[in-house]
Backbone bond lengths (Angstrom), bond angles and torsions (degrees), N, CA, C in turn:
res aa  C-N    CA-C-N  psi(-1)  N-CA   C-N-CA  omega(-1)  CA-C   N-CA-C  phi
1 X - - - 1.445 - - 1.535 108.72 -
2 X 1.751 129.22 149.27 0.727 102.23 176.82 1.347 138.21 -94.03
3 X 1.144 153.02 -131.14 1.752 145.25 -175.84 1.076 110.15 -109.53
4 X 1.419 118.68 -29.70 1.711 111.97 -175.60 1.834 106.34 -90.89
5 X 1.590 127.47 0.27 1.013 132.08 173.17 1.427 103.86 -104.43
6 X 1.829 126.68 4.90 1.335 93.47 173.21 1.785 116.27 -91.88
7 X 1.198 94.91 -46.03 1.153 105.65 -174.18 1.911 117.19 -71.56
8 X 1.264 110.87 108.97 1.793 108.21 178.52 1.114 127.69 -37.17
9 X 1.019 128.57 -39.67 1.991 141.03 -167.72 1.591 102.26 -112.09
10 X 1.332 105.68 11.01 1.850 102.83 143.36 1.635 104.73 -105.15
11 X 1.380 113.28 -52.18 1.949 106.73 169.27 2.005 103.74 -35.31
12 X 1.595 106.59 -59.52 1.347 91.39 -174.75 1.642 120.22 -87.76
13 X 1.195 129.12 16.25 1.321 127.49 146.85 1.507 101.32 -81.20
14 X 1.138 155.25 -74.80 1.621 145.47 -158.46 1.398 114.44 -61.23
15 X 1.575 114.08 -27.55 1.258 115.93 -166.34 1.748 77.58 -79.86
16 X 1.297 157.28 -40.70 1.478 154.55 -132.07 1.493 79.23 -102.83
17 X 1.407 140.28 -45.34 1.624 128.30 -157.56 1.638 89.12 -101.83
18 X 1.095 125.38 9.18 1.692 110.69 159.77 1.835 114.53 -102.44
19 X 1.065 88.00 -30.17 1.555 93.58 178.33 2.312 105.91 -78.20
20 X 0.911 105.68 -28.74 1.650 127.13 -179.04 1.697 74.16 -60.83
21 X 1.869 124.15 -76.23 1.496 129.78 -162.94 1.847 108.18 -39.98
22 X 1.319 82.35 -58.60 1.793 82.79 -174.14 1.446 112.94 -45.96
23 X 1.496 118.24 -62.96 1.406 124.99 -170.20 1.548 103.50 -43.51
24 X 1.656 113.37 -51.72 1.422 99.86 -172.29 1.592 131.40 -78.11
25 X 1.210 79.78 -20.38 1.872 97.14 158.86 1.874 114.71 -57.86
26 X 1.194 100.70 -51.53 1.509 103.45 173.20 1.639 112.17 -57.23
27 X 1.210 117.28 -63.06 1.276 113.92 175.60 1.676 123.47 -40.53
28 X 1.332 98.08 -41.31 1.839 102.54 -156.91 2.073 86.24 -71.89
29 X 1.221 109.68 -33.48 1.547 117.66 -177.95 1.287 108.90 -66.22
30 X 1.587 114.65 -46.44 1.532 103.40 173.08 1.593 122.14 -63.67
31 X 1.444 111.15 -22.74 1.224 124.15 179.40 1.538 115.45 -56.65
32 X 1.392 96.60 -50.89 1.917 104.42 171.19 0.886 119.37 -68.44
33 X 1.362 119.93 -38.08 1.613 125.20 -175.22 1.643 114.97 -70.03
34 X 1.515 122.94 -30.35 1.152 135.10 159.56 1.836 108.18 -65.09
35 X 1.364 106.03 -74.89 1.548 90.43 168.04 1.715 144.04 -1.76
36 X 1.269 102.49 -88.30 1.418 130.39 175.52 1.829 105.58 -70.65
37 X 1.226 101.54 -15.45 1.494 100.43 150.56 1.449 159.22 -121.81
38 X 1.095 74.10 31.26 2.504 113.60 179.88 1.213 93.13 -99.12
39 X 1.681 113.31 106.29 1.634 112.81 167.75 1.465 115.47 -77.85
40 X 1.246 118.49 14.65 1.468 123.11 -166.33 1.649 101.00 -115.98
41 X 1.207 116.10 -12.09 1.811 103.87 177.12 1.306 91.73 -95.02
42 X 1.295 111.66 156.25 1.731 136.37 -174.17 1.715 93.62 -85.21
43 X 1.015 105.64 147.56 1.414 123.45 176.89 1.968 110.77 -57.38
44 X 1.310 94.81 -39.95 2.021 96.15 167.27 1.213 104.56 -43.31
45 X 1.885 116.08 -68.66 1.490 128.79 -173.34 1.413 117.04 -26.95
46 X 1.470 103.75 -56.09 1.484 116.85 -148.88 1.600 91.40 -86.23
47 X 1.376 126.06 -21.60 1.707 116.25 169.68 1.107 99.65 -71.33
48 X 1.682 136.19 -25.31 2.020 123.26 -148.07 2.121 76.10 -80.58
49 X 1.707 99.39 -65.46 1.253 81.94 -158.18 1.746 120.89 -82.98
50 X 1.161 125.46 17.11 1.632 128.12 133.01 1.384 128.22 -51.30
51 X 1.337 113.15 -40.07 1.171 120.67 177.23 1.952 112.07 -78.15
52 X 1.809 100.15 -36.59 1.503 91.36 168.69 1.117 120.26 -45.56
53 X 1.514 111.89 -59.11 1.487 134.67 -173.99 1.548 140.71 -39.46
54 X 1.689 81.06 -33.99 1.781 106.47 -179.46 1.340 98.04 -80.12
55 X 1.229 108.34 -59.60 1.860 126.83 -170.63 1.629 111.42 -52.30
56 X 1.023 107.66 -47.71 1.841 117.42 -171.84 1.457 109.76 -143.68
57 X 1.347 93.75 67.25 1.962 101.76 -172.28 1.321 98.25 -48.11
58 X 1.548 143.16 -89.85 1.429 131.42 -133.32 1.791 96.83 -79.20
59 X 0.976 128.15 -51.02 1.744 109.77 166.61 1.301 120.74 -66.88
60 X 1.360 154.61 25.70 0.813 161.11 76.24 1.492 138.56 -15.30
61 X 1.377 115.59 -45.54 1.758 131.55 162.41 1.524 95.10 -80.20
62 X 0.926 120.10 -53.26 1.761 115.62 -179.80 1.916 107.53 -44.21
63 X 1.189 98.31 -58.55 1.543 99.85 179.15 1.532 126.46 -63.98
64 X 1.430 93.03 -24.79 1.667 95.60 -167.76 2.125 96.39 -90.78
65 X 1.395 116.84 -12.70 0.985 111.22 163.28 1.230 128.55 -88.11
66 X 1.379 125.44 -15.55 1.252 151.05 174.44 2.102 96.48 -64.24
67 X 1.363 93.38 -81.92 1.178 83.91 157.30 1.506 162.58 -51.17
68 X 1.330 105.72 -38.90 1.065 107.09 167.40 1.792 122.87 -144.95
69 X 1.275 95.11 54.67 1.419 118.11 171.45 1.701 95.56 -56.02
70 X 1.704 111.19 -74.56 1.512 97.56 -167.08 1.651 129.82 -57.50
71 X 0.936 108.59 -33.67 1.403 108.99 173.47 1.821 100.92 -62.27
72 X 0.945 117.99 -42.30 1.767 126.14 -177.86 1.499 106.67 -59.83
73 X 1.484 118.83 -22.10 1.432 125.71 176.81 1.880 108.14 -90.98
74 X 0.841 105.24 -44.33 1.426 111.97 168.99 1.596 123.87 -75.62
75 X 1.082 119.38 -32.81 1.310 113.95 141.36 1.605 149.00 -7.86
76 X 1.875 84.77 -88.93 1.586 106.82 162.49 1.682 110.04 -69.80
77 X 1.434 103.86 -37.49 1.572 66.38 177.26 1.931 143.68 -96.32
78 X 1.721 92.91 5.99 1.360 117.47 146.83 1.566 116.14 -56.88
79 X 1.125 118.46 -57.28 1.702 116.11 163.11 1.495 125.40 -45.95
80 X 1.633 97.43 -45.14 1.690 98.66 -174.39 1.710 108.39 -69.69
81 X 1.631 112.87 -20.86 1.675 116.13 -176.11 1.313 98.10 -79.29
82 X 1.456 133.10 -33.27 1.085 149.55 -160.72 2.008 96.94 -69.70
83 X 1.024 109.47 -67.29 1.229 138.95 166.13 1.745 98.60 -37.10
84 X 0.703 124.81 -103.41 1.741 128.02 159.10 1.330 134.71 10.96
85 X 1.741 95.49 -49.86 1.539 99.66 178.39 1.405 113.77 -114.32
86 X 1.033 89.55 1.80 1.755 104.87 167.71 1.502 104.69 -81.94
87 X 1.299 105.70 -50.43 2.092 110.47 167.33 1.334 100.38 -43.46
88 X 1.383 131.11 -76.85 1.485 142.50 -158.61 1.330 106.65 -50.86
89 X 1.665 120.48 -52.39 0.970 108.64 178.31 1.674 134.65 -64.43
90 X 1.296 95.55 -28.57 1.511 126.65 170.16 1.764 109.30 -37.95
91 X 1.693 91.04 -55.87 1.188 113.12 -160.78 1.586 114.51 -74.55
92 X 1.140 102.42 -32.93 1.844 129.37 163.78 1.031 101.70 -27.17
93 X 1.846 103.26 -85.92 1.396 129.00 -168.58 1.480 115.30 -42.41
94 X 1.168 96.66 -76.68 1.899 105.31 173.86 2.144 114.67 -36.20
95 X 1.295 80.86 -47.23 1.864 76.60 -170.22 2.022 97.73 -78.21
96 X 1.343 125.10 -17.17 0.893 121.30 -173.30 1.708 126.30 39.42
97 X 1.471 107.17 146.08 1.576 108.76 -172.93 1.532 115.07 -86.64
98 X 1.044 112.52 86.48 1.892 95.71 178.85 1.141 117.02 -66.06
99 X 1.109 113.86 179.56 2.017 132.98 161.36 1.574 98.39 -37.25
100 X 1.695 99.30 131.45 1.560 96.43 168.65 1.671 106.52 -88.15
101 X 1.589 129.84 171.83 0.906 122.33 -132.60 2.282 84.64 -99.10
102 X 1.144 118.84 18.99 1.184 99.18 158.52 1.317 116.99 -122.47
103 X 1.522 117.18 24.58 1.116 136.60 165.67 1.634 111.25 -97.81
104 X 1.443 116.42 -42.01 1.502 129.06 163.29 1.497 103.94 -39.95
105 X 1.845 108.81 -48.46 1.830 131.08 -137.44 2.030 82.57 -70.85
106 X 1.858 112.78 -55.48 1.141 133.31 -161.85 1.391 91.50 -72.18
107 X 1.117 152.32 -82.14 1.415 136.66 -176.07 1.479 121.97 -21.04
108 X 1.632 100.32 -51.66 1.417 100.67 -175.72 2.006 106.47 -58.33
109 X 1.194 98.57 -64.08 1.424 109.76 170.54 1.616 114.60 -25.81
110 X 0.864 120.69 -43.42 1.735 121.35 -176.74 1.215 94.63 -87.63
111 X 1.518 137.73 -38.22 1.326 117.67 174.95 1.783 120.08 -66.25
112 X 1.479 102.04 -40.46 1.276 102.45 172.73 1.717 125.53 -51.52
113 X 1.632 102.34 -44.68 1.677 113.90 163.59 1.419 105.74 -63.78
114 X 1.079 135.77 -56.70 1.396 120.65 174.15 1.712 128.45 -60.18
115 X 1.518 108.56 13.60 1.305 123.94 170.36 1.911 114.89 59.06
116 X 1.405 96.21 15.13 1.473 103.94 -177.09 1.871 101.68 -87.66
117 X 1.117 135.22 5.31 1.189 116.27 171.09 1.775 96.96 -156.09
118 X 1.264 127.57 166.16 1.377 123.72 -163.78 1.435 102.29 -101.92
119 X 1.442 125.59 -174.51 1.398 113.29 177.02 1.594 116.95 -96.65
120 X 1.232 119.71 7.65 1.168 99.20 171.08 2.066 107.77 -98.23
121 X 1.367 101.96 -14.65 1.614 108.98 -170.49 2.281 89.07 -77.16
122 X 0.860 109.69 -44.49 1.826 117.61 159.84 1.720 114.98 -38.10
123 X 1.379 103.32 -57.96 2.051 94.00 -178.83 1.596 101.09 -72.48
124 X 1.716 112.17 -28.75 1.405 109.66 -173.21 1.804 108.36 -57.41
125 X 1.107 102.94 -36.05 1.366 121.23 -170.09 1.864 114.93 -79.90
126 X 1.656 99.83 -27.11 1.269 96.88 173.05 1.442 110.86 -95.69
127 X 1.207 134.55 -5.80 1.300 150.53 -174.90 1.688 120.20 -73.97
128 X 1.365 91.85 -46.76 1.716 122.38 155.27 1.178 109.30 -66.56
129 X 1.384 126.60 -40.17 2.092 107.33 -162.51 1.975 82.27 -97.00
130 X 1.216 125.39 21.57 1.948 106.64 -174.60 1.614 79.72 -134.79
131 X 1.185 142.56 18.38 1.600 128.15 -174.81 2.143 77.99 -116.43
């Protein structure tokens, strides 16, 4: 068997410095992914701290959050509103606004005066636009 599976509190020391890896892996990724997506830093900027990033990944994400954590919070959540009303509107469109039902009520009515439908196919019709 091997050595790092015999002993328990080496499984839970590595399993604690792999999970430590992931988190900072996530960060240094959110770091780029925020980067290259701030239309407001100048293209110089975004090489100085790319180049931090590559060169001295975890002090590098440390700094660039240090720095610019708040703008990095305002960001996403300009995107996430962004995101939002782009849903709503989405959602608008697709479900679309019909005739409200005394606009349904008045259609029917002019059809009924125009003798194009009888009066009982008319309450059927107003019965439907008031349910």
């Amino acid at each position: 068997m091997d050595s790092i599976t015999t002993d328990f509190w080496d499984v839970l020391l590595w399993s604690f410095w792999f999970f430590i890896w992931i988190a900072a892996l996530m960060v240094w990724f959110r770091c780029l992914v925020d980067l290259f997506g701030d239309d407001s830093l100048s293209g110089w900027g975004k090489a100085g701290w790319a180049i931090l990033l590559i060169l001295v990944p975890w002090l590098g994400a440390l700094i660039y959050v240090i720095a610019r954590g708040r703008s990095m919070t305002q960001r996403q959540i300009a995107s996430a509103e962004k995101v939002r009303a782009d849903q709503e509107q989405y959602i608008k469109q697709v479900a679309g606004s019909g005739p409200s039902p005394a606009d349904q009520i008045a259609q029917g009515r002019a059809l009924l005066d125009a003798g194009t439908i009888t009066q009982p196919e008319f309450d059927a019709l107003k019965a439907k636009a008031l349910a």
